[in-house]
C-alpha positions as CSV (number, residue, x, y, z in Angstrom):
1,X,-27.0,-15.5,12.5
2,X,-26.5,-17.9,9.7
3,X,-28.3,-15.7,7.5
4,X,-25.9,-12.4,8.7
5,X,-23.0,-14.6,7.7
6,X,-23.9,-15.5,4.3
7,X,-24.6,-12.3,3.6
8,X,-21.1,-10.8,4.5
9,X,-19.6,-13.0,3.0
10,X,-21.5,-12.2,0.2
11,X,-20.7,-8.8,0.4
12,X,-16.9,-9.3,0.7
13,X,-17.0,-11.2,-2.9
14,X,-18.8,-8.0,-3.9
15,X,-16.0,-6.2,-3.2
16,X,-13.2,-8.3,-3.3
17,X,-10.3,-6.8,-5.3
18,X,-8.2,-9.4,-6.1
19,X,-9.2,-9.7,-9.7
20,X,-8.2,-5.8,-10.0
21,X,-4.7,-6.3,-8.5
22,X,-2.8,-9.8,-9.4
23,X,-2.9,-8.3,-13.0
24,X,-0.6,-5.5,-11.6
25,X,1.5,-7.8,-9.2
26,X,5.0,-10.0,-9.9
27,X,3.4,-13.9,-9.5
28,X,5.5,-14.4,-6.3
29,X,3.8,-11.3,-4.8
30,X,0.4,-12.1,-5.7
31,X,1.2,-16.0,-3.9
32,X,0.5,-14.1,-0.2
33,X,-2.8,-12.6,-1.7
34,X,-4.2,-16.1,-2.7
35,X,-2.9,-17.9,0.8
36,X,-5.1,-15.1,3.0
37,X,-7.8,-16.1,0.7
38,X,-7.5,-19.4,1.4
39,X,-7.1,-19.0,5.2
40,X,-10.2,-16.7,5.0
41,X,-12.3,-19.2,3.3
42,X,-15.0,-21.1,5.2
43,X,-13.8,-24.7,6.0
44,X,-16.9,-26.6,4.3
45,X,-16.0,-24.5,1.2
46,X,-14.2,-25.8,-1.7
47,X,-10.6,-24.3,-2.3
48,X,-9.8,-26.6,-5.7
49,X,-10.0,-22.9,-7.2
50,X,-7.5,-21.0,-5.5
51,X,-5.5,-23.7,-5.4
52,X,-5.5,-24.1,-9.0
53,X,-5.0,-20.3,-9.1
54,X,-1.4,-21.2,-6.7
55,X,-0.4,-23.3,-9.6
56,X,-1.4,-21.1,-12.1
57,X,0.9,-18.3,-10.7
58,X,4.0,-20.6,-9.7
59,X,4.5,-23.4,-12.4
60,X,6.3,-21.1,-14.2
61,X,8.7,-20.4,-11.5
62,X,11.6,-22.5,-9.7
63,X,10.2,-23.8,-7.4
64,X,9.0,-27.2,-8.4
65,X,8.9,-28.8,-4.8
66,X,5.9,-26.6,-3.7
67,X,4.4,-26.8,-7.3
68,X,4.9,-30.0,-7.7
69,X,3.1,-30.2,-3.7
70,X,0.0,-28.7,-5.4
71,X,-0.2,-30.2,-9.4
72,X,0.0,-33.9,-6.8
73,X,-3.2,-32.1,-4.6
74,X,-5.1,-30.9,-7.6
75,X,-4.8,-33.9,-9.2
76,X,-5.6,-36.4,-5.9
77,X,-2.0,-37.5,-5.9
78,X,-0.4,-39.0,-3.3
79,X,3.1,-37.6,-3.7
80,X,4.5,-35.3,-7.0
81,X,5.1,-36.6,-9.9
82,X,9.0,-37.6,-10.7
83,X,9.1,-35.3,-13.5
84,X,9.3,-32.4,-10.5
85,X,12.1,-34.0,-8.2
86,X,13.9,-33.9,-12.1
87,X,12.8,-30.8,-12.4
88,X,14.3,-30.1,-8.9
89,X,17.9,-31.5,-9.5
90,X,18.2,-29.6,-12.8
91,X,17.7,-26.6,-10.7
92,X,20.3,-27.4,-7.9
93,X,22.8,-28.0,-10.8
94,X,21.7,-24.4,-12.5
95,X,22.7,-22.7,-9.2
96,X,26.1,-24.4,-8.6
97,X,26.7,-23.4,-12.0
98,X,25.6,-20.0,-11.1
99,X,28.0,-20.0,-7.7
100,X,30.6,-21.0,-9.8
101,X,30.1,-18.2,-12.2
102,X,29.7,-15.6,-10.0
103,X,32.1,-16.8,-6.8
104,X,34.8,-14.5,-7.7
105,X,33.0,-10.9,-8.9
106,X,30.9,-11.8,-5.7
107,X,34.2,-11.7,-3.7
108,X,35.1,-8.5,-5.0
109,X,32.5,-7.0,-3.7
110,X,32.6,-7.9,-0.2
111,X,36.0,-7.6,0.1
112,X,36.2,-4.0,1.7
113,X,39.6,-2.9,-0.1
114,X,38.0,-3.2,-3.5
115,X,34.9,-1.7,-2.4
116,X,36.8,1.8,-1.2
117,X,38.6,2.0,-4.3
118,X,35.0,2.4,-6.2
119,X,33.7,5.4,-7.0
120,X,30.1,7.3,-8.3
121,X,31.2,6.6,-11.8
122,X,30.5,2.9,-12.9
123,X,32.6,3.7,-15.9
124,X,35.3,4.4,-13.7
125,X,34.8,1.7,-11.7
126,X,34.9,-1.2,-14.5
127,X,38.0,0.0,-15.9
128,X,39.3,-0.1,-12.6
129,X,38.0,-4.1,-11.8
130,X,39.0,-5.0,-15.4
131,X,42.6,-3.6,-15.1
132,X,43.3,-4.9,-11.2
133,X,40.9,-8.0,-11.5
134,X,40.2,-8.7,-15.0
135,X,36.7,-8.0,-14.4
136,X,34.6,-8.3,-17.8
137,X,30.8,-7.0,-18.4
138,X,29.7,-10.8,-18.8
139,X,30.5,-11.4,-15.4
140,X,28.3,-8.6,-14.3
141,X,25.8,-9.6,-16.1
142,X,25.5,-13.1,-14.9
143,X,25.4,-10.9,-11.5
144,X,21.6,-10.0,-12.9
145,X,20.9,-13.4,-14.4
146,X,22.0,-15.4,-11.0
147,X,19.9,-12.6,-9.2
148,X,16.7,-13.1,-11.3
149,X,17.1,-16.7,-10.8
150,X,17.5,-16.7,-6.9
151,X,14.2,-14.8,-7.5
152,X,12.6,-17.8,-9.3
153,X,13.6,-20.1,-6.7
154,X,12.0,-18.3,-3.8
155,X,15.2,-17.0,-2.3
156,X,14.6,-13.2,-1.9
157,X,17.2,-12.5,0.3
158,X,20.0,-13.8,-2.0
159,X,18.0,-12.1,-5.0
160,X,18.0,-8.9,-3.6
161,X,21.9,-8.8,-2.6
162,X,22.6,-10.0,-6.1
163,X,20.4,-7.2,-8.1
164,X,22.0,-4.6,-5.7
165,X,25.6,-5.9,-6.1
166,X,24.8,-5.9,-10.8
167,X,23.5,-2.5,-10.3
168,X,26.8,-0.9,-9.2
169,X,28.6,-1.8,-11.6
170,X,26.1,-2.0,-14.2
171,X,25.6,0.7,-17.3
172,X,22.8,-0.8,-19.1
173,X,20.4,1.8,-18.4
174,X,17.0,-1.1,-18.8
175,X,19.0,-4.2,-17.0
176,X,19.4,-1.9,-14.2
177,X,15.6,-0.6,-14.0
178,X,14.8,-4.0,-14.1
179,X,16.7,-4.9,-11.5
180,X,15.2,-2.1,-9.3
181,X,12.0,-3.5,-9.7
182,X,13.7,-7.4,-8.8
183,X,15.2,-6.0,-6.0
184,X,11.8,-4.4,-5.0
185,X,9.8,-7.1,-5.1
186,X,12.5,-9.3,-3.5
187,X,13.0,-6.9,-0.5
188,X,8.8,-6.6,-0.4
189,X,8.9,-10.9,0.2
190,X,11.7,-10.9,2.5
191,X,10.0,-8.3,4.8
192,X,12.7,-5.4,4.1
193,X,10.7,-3.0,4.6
194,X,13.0,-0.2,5.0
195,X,15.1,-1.1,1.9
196,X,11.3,-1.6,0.2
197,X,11.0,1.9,0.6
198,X,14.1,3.2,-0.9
199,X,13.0,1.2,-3.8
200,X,9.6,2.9,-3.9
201,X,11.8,6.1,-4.0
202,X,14.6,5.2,-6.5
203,X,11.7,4.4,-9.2
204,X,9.1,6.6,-8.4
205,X,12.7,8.8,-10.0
206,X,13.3,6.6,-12.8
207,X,9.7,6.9,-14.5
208,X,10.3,10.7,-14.3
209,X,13.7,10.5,-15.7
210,X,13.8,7.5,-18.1
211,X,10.0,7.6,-19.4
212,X,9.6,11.7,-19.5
213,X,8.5,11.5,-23.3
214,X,6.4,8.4,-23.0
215,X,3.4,9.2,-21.3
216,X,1.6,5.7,-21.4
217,X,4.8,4.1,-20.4
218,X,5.0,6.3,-17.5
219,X,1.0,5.3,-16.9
220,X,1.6,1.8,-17.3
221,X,4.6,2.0,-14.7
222,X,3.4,4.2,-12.1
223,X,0.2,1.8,-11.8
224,X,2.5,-0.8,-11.0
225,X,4.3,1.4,-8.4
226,X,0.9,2.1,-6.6
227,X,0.3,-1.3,-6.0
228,X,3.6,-3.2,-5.1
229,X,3.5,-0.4,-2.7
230,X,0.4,-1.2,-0.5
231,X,3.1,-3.8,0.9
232,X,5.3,-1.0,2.8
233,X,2.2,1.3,2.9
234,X,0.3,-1.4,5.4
235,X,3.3,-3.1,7.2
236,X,5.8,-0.2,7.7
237,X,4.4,2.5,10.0
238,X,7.3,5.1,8.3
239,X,6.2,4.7,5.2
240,X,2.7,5.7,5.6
241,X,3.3,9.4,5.6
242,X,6.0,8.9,2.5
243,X,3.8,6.7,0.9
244,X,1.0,9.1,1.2
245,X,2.2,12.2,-0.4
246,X,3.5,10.1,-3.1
247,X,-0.6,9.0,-3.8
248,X,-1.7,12.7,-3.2
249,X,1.4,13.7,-5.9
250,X,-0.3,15.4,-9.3
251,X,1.0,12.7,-11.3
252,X,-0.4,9.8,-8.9
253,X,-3.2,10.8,-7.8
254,X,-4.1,10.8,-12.0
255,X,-2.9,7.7,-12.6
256,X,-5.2,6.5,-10.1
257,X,-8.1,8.3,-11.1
258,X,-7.2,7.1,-14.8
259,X,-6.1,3.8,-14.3
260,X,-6.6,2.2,-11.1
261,X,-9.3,3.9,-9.2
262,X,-9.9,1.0,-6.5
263,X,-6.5,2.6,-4.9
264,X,-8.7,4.5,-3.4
265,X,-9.8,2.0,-1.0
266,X,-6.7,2.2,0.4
267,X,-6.0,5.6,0.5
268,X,-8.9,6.0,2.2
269,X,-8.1,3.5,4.8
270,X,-4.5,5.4,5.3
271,X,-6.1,8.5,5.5
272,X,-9.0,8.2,8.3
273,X,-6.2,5.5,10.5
274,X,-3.6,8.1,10.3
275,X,-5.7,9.9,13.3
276,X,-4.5,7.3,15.3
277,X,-1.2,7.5,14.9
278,X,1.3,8.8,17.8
279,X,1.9,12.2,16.1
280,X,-1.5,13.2,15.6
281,X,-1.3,15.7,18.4
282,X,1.1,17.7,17.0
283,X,-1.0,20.9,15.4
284,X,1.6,20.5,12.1
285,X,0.5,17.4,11.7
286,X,-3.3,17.1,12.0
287,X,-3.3,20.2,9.9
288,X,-1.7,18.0,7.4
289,X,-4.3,15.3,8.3
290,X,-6.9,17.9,7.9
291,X,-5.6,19.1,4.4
292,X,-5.5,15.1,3.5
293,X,-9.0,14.7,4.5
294,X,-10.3,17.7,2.2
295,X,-8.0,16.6,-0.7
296,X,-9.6,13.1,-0.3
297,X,-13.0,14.2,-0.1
298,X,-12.5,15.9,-3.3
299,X,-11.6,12.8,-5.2
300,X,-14.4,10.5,-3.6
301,X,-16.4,13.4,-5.0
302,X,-14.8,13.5,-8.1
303,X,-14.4,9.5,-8.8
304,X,-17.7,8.1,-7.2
305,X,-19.4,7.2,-10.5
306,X,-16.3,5.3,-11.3
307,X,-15.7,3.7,-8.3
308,X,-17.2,3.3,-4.9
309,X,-17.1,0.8,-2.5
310,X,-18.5,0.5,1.4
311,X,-15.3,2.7,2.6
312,X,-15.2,5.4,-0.5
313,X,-18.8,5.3,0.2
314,X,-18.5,5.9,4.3
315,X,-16.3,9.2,3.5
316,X,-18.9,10.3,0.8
317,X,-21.8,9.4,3.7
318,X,-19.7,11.5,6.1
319,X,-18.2,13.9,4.7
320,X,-19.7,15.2,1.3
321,X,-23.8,14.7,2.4
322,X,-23.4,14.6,6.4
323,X,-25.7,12.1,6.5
324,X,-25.3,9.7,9.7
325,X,-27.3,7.1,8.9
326,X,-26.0,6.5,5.8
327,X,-22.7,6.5,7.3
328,X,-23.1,4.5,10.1
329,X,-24.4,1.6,7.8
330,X,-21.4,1.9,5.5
331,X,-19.2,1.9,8.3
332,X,-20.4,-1.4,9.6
333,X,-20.3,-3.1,5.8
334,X,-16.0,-1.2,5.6
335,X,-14.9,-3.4,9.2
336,X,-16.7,-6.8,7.4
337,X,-14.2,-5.3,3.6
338,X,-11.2,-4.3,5.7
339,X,-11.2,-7.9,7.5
340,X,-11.6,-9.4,4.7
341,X,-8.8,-7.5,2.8
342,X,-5.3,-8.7,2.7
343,X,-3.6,-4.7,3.4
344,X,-5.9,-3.9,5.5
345,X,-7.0,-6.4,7.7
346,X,-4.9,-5.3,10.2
347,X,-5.6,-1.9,10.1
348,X,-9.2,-2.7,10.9
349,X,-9.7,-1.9,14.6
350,X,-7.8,1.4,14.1
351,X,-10.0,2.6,11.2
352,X,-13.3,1.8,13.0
353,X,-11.9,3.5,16.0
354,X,-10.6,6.8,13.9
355,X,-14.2,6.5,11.9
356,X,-16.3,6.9,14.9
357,X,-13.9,9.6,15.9
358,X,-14.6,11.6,12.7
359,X,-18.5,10.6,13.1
360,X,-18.5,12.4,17.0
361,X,-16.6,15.0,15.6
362,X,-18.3,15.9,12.2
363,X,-22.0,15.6,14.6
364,X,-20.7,17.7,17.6
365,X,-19.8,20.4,14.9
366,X,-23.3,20.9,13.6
367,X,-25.1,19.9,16.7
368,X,-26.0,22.3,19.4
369,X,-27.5,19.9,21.9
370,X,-26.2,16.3,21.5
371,X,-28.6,13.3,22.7
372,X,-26.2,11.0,24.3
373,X,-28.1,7.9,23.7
374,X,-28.7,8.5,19.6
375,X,-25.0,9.4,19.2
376,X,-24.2,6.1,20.9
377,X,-26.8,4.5,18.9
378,X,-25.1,6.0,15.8
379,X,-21.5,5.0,16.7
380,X,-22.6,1.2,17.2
381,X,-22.1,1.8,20.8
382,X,-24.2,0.9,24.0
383,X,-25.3,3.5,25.8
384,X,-22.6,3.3,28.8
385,X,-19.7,2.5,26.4
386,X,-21.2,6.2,24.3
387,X,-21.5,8.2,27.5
388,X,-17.5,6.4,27.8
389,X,-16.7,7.9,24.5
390,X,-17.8,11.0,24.2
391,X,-15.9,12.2,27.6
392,X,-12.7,10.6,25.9
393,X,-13.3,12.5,23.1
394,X,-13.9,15.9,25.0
395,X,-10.6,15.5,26.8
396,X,-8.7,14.7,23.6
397,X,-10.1,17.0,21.3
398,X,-10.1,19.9,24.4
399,X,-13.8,21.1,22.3
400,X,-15.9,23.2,24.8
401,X,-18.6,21.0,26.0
402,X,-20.5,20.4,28.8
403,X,-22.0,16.8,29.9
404,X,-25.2,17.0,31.5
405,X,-25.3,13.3,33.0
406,X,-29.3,13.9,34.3
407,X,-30.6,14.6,30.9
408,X,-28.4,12.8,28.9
409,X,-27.2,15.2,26.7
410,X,-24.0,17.4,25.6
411,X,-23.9,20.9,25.6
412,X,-21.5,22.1,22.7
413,X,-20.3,26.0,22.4
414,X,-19.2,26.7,19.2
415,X,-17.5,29.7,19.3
416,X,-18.5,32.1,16.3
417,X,-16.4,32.8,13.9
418,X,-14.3,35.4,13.5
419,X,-15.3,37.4,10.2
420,X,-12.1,39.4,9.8
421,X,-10.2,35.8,10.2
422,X,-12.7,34.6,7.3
423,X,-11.3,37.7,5.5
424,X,-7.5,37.2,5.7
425,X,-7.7,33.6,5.1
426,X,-10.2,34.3,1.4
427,X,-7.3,37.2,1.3
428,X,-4.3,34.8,1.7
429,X,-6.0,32.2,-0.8
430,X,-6.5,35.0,-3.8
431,X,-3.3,36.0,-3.7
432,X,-1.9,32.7,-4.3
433,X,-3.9,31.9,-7.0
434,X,-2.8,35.4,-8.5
435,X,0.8,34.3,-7.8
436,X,0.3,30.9,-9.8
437,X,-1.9,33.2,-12.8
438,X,0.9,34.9,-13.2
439,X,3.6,32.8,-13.3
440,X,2.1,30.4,-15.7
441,X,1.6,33.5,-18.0
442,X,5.1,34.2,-17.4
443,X,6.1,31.0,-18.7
């Protein structure tokens, strides 16, 4: 058993990820990454490292009680040093400054007569506050620097509010793309998921807009998009299906193949777990899951010299070589990944369920008679939980079987296919591509 351990535990350093995304998180987002690791980590293990990565990250921030908390443990301390409670008070004084600063444009805008007088037009709008409320640019700005430094200090919630309050009134163009971003990340810590995902939306339009003629920009910043937003994508069950056709998008779907193929990790993860979720009977949407799965498929395929992993490599098993064994083995190393991983840890039961849903299914399809027993065997099942499953999976899936309890088998009767069917559909899918020919010749 000892042995078993060690060597999943050796297999989740394999794969671990997080040297692939801190280098495309803000510090304070990458903080939660390093504390699951921590709380993942064996107890007889040493943790100076991660804890020196904790510094590492936060020194440069404002929060110098915590940092000073972990420079005192790294160094076998018994309290911080004095230059941090300094450090502290100089902070405390910044933000009364700040307070002062900002107390009265802050007003403004939560005082509900100014805020119907505003308009679409931040032009507009400043002339307005500057003529009624002698309301200058330098007071919006420090709207932005207050916000950035609420940020610093670990107070998200104020951050955010701040950002959002500069970027109405703002009209520099880069001050307000940055605060996007701020007020992303800030929303992402607080838990604001819903607000996250407007975010997600308002720059996902930006890089289109702002960076159209800068192609490596637009690379460099749609990388970053992909991975702050694994935080809504994991923890905010409406953003999944969002979230997802922004990954499958032309544009994404390169940069991820370009620049940041272990995405597909989790897109794979998102993909086989949506299955699950309450909508899947509609037939619109599990043709939609259906149309996912081939479109992911075709990546794996496409990316599996550049990147594989024990859950890439499970939909590869499954669904590009049919080959059972091989899947079943991955299948058992991807729950020891996804446990181990801080998005998808708890989407682990759900993809191991939804996985041996897509094992039953792909094997009924090309099975005539199904041994009982070896598709248990196959699904890490025993042979009463299998005989379970399999009538489960009848009834939901409605496929013409039979059960024959004395032999131990399932009947399947796959209906044959209807040629003319096969026709239209090869009929539907020419003329399409002769619609898109000519159009782009057209152009």
């Amino acid at each position: 058993m000892a042995a078993s351990d060690g060597d999943n535990q050796e297999l989740v350093k394999k794969y671990s990820l997080l040297a692939q995304l801190i280098p495309n998180l803000d510090r304070h987002m990458a903080y939660p990454l390093l504390n699951f690791l921590e709380d993942q980590t064996p107890e007889d293990e040493d943790i100076s490292d991660i804890t020196q990565m904790k510094y590492a990250l936060l020194k440069e921030t404002n929060m110098f009680d915590f940092v000073g908390d972990l420079y005192a443990q790294l160094n076998g301390l018994k309290e911080r040093p004095q230059e941090y409670t300094k450090k502290r008070e100089d902070v405390l004084a910044r933000r009364e400054k700040f307070e002062e600063e900002t107390e009265k444009i802050q007003n403004l805008l939560g005082d509900t007569d100014v805020i119907n007088n505003l308009r679409s037009d931040k032009t507009s709008n400043m002339n307005f506050l500057k003529e009624t409320h002698n309301v200058t640019p330098q007071m919006v700005d420090q709207l932005y620097e207050f916000g950035q430094f609420q940020y610093a200090c670990g107070d998200y919630g104020s951050a955010s509010e701040l950002l959002y309050q500069f970027r109405i009134l703002s009209t520099d163009n880069d001050k307000v793309n940055a605060a996007t971003w701020g007020k992303l990340a800030a929303d992402i810590l607080s838990v604001n998921w819903e607000s996250a995902l407007e975010e997600v939306t308002k720059l996902k339009e930006s890089i289109e807009s702002r960076l159209f003629n800068n192609p490596l920009a637009q690379l460099q910043h749609r990388t970053w998009l992909c991975h702050w937003s694994l935080f809504p994508f994991f923890n905010y069950e409406p953003a999944r299906e969002t979230l997802t056709e922004l990954f499958f998008s032309p544009a994404y779907i390169n940069t991820i193949q370009t620049s940041c193929p272990w995405i597909l990790r989790y897109l794979c993860a998102a993909i086989i777990t949506n299955r699950n979720r309450p909508s899947g009977k509609s037939n619109f949407v599990y043709g939609n899951y259906q149309k996912q799965l081939k479109d992911l498929v075709r990546v794996v395929r496409q990316e599996q010299y550049e990147y594989n992993d024990p859950v890439t490599s499970f939909v590869k098993a499954l669904l590009l070589d049919f080959d059972f064994e091989e899947a079943q083995k991955r299948l058992l190393e991807a729950d020891e990944i996804l446990r181990a991983d801080f998005f998808l840890v708890a989407s682990a039961d759900a993809f191991l369920d939804a996985a041996r849903h897509l094992i039953s299914e792909s094997y009924c399809k090309i099975h005539q008679r199904i041994d009982i027993k070896d598709l248990s065997t196959r699904l890490g099942l025993t042979h009463a939980e299998g005989e379970k499953w399999i009538v489960n999976l009848i009834r939901d899936t409605r496929v013409d079987a039979k059960i024959d309890y004395k032999a131990g088998t399932v009947l399947m009767n796959h209906p044959p296919v209807n040629v003319y069917q096969q026709v239209i559909e090869r009929t539907k899918g020419g003329f399409f591509r002769t619609q898109v020919l000519s159009q782009a010749v057209g152009k």
